[in-house]
C-alpha positions as CSV (number, residue, x, y, z in Angstrom):
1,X,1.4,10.6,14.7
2,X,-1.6,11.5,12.9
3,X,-1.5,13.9,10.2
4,X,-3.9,16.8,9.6
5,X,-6.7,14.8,7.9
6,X,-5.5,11.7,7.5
7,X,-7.8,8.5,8.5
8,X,-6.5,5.3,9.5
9,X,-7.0,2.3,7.7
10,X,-5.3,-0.2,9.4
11,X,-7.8,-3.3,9.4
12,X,-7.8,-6.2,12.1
13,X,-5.2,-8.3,11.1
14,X,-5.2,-12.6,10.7
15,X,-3.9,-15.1,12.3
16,X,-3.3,-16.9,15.3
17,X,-3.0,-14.6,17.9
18,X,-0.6,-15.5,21.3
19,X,-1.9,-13.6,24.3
20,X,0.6,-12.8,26.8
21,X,2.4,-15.0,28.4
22,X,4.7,-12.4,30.0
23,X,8.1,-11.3,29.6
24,X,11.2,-13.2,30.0
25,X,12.5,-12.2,33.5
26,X,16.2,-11.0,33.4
27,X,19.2,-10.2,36.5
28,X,20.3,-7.1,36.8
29,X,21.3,-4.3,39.7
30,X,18.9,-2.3,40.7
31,X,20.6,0.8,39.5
32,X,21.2,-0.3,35.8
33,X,16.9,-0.9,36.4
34,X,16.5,2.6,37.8
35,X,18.5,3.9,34.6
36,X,16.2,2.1,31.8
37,X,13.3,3.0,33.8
38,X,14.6,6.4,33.5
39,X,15.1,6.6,30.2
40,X,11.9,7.8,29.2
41,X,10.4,7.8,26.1
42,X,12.3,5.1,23.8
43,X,12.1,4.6,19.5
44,X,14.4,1.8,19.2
45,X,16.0,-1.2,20.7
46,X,19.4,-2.8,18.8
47,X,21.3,-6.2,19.6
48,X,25.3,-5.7,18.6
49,X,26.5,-7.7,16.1
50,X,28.2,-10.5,18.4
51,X,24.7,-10.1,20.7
52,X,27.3,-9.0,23.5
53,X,25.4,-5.4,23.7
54,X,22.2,-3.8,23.1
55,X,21.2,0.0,22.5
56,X,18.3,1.8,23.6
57,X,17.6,5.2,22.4
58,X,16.0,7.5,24.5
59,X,13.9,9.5,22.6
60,X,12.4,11.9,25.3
61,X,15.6,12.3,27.4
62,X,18.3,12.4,24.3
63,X,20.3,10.1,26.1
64,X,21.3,6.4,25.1
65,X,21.7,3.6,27.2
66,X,24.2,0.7,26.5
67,X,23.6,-2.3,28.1
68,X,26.2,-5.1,27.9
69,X,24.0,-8.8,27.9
70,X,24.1,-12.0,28.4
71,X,21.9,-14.6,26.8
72,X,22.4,-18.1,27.6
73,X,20.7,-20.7,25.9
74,X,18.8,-23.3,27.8
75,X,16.7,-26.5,26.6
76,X,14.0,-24.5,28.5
77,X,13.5,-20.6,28.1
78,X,16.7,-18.4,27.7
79,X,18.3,-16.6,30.9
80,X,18.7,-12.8,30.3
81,X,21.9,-11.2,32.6
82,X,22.9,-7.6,32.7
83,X,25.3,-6.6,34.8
84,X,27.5,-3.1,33.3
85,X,25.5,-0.4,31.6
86,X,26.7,2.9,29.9
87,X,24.4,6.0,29.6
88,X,25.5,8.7,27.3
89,X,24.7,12.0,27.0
90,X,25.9,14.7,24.3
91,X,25.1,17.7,22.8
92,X,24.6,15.8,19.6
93,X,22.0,14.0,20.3
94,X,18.7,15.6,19.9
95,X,15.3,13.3,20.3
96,X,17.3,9.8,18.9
97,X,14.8,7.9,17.2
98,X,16.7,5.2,15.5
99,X,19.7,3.5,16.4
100,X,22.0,0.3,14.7
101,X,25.6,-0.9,16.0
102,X,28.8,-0.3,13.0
103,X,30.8,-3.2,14.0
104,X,31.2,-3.3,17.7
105,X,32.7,0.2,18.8
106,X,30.6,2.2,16.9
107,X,27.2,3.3,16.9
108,X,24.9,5.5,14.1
109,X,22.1,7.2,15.6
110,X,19.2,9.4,13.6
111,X,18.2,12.2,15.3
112,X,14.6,13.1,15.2
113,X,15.5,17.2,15.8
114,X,18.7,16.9,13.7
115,X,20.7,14.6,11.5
116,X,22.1,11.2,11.7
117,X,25.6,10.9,13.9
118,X,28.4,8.6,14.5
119,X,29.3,7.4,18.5
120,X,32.6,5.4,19.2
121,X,31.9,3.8,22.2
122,X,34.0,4.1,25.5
123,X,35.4,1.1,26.3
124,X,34.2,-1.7,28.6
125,X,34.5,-0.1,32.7
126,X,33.5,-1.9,35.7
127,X,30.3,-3.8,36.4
128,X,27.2,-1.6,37.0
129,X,26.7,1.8,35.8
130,X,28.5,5.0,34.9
131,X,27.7,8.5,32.9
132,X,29.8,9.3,29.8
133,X,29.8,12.5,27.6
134,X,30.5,12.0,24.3
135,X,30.8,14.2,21.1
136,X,29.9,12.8,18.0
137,X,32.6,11.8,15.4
138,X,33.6,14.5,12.2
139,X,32.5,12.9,9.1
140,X,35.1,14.5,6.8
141,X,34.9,16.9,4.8
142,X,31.7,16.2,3.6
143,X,30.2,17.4,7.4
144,X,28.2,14.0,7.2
145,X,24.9,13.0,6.1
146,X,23.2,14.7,3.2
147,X,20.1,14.0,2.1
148,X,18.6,13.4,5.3
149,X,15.5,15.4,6.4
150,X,13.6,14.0,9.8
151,X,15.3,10.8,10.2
152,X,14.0,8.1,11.8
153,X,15.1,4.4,11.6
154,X,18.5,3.6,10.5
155,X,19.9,0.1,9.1
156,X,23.8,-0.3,9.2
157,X,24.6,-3.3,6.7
158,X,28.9,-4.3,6.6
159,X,30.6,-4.3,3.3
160,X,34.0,-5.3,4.0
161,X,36.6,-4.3,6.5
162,X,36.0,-0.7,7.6
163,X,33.1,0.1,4.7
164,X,29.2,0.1,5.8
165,X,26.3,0.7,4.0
166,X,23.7,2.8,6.5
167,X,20.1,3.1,5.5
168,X,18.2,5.9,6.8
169,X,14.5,6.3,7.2
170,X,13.7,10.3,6.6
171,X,9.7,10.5,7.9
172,X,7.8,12.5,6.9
173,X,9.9,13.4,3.2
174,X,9.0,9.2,2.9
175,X,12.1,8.3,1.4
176,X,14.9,5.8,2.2
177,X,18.6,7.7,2.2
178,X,21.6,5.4,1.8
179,X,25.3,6.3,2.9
180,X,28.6,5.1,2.2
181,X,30.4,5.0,5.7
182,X,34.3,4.3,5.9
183,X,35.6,4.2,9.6
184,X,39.3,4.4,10.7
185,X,41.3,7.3,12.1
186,X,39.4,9.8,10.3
187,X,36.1,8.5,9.5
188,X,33.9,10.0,6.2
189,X,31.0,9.2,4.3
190,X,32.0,8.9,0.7
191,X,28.3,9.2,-0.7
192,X,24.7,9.7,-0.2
193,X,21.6,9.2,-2.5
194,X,17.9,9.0,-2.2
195,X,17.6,5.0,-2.4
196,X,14.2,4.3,-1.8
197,X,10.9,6.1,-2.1
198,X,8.6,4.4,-3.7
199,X,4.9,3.8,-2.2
200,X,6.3,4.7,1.2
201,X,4.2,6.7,3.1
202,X,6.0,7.7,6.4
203,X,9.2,5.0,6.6
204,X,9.3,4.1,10.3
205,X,11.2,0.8,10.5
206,X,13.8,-0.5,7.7
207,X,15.6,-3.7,8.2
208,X,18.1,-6.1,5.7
209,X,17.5,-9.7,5.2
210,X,20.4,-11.7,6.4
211,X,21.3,-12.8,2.5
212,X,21.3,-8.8,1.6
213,X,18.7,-10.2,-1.2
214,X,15.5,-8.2,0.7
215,X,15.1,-5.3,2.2
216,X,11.7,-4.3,4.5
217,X,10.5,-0.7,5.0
218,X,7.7,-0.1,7.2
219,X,5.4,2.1,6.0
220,X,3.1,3.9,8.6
221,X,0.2,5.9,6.7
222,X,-0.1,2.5,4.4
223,X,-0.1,0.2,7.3
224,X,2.0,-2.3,6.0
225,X,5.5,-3.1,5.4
226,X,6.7,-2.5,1.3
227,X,9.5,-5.6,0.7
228,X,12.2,-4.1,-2.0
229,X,14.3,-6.8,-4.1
230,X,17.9,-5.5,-3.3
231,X,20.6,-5.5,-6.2
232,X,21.7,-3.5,-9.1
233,X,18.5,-3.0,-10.5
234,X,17.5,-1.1,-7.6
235,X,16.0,2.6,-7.8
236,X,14.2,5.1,-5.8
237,X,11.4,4.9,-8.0
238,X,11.1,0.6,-8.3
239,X,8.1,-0.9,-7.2
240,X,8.3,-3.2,-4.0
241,X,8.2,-6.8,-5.0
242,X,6.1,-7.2,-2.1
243,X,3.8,-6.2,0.9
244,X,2.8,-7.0,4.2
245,X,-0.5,-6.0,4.8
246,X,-3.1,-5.7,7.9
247,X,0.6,-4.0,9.8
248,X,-1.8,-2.0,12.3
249,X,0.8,1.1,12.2
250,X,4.2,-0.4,11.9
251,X,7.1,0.8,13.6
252,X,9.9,-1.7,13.9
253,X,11.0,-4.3,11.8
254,X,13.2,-7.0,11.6
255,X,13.9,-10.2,9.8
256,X,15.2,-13.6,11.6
257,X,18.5,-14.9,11.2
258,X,17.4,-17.8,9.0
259,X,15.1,-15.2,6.7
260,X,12.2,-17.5,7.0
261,X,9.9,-14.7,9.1
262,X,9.4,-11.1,9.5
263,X,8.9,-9.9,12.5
264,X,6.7,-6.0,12.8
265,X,6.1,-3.9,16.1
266,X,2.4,-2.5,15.8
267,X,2.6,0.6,17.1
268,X,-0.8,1.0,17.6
269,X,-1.7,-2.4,18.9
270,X,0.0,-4.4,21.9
271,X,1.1,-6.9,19.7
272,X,4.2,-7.6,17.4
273,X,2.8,-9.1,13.8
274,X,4.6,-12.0,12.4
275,X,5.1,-12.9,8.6
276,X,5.9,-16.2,7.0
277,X,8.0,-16.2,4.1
278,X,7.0,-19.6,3.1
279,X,9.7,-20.1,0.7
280,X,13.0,-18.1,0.2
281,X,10.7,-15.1,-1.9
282,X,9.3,-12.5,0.2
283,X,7.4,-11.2,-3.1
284,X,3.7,-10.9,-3.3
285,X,0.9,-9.7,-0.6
286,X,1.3,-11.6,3.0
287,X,-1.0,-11.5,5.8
288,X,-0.1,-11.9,9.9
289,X,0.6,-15.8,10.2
290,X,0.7,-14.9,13.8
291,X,0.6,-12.2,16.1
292,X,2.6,-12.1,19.2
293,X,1.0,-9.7,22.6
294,X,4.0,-8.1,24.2
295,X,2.3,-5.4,26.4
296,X,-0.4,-6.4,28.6
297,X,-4.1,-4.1,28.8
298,X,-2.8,-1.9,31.2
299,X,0.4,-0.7,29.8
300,X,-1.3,-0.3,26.2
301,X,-3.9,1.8,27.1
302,X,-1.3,3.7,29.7
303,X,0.5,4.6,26.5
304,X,-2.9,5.1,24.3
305,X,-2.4,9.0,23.5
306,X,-4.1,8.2,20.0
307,X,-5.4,5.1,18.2
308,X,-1.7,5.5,16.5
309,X,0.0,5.3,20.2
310,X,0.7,2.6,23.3
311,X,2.3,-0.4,21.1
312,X,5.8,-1.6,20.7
313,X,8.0,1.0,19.0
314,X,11.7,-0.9,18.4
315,X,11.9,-4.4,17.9
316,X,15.3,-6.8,17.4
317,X,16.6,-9.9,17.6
318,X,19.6,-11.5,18.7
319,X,22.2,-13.3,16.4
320,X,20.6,-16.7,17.5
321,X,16.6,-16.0,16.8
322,X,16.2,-17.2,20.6
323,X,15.5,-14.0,21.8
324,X,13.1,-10.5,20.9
325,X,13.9,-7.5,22.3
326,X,11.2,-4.9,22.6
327,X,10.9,-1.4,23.5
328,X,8.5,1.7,24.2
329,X,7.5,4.3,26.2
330,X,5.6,2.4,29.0
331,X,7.5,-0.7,28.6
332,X,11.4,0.3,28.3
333,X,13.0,-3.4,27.8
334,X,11.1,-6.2,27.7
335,X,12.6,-9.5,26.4
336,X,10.5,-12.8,25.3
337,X,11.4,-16.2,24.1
338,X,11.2,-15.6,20.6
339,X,11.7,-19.6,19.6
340,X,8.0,-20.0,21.3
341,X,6.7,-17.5,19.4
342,X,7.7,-18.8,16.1
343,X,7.5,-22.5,17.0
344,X,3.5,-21.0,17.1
345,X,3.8,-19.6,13.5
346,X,2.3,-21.7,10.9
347,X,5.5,-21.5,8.3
């Protein structure tokens, strides 16, 4: 995603570094495999709320894939178990990039080629897999989203009830959108504003800190991850209270449940980058404390189209922190033990 003559100056990064130690293995049939290996190109990975369901948008296919999932916690590694998975197709979905959960029926998904939609999900079938069509749901009579110009990344945060907040990364007009959803019968979105836009540089990952008191944007053509102070005194134009530097080219980002550590998907490095709060204030600059390999030499450089290319894209975690859920092109799902990785961060 290099941009008529723009350089890269993403520097090597700090840190302890953990070479790979491979993926967690998980069960699944052999054609719910066949479907994420088909999926192509993917953006984005998201754990549902209750960690009962994770989403994988398929950016090269305009398809998603549902995957209901098991993680059971054991004094050793977790055990991964899929066993029913739902592909969907529609005619409103064009190149989904980024993808969150709106309780746990509903999905939001930003469309690369188009705008951002809302999915109810079908519910729960038989084990294994089946094909759904779906249409996207009518956003009253506001049509849906304004304000949103090649979206990427999206952040769904609950208010109460049936109310969301949903955060939208729009690329390459580098500003953060935000969106008033109400679902129901008839769902609407009440309001949209630019939020965020300032020092961003290409938004590519957003994510909310479990207190709602910080909010991380990653920022691709500053390699490194602006960290807004959330509350009233928000504007588009305030200055991030802080920074995570020596990013590589971050893509996804996401915080742990506790808050303590940032997690960031190098896009153009086999590695996932992990920062240390060390405190409960995420302001000021911050280096790697660690950095996690989750692709091995061969994949990377399979997926190496540019020195911007061949890392993880979308990154989450489940409700727990015991788990990180990775995605990209040559590496669909990948799951690791993300309790090793951190036990390996200096706090």
């Amino acid at each position: 995603m290099i941009l008529p003559g723009q350089r890269s100056r993403a520097g090597r990064a700090s840190g302890m570094e953990t070479r790979p130690g491979g993926a967690l293995p998980f069960e699944a049939p052999d054609e719910i495999r066949t479907a994420i290996a088909g999926i192509g190109r993917t953006e984005d990975v998201r754990f549902s709320p209750d960690t009962r369901r994770i989403l994988i948008a398929g950016f090269a296919t305009s398809k998603l894939l549902v995957l209901d999932v098991a993680v059971v916690a054991r004094r050793a590694a977790p055990h991964i178990r899929i066993d029913t998975a739902t592909e969907i197709n529609s005619p409103d979905l064009q190149e989904p990039h980024g993808v969150d959960f709106a309780g746990p029926d509903h999905v939001i998904t930003a469309n690369r080629s188009g705008t951002v939609q809302l999915f109810r999900l079908p519910a729960g079938g038989r084990r294994g897999l089946r094909r759904v069509t779906l249409a996207a749901e009518r956003l009253g009579r506001s049509g849906g989203f304004e304000h949103v110009e090649t979206p990427g990344s999206v952040a769904v945060v609950p208010v109460d009830g049936r109310r969301y907040r949903v955060l939208v990364c729009n690329n390459f007009v580098h500003h953060v959108t935000r969106h008033r959803l109400v679902l129901g019968k008839r769902p609407a979105i009440r309001k949209s504003s630019v939020f965020l836009r300032s020092r961003l540089k290409v938004p590519d990952g957003i994510a909310v800190s479990p207190s709602r008191r910080w909010i991380a944007v990653s920022s691709h053509f500053t390699n490194s991850v602006m960290i807004y102070r959330a509350g009233r005194a928000l504007r588009p134009d305030t200055e991030p209270a802080g920074e995570l530097i020596e990013a590589g080219f971050p893509h996804g980002v996401r915080f742990t449940a506790d808050g303590r550590f940032v997690l960031v998907a190098d896009a153009g490095g086999p590695v996932v980058r992990v920062y240390a709060a060390g405190g409960k204030d995420w302001s000021g600059l911050r280096r790697p404390a660690h950095t996690a390999r989750v692709l091995d030499e061969d994949l990377f450089q399979r997926g190496r189209h540019n020195r911007e290319e061949g890392g993880p894209k979308g990154i989450d975690v489940d409700a727990g922190s015991r788990v990180l859920a990775v995605t990209c092109e040559e590496q669909t799902l990948a799951f690791f033990d993300l309790r090793a990785i951190l036990d390996a961060t200096p706090a």
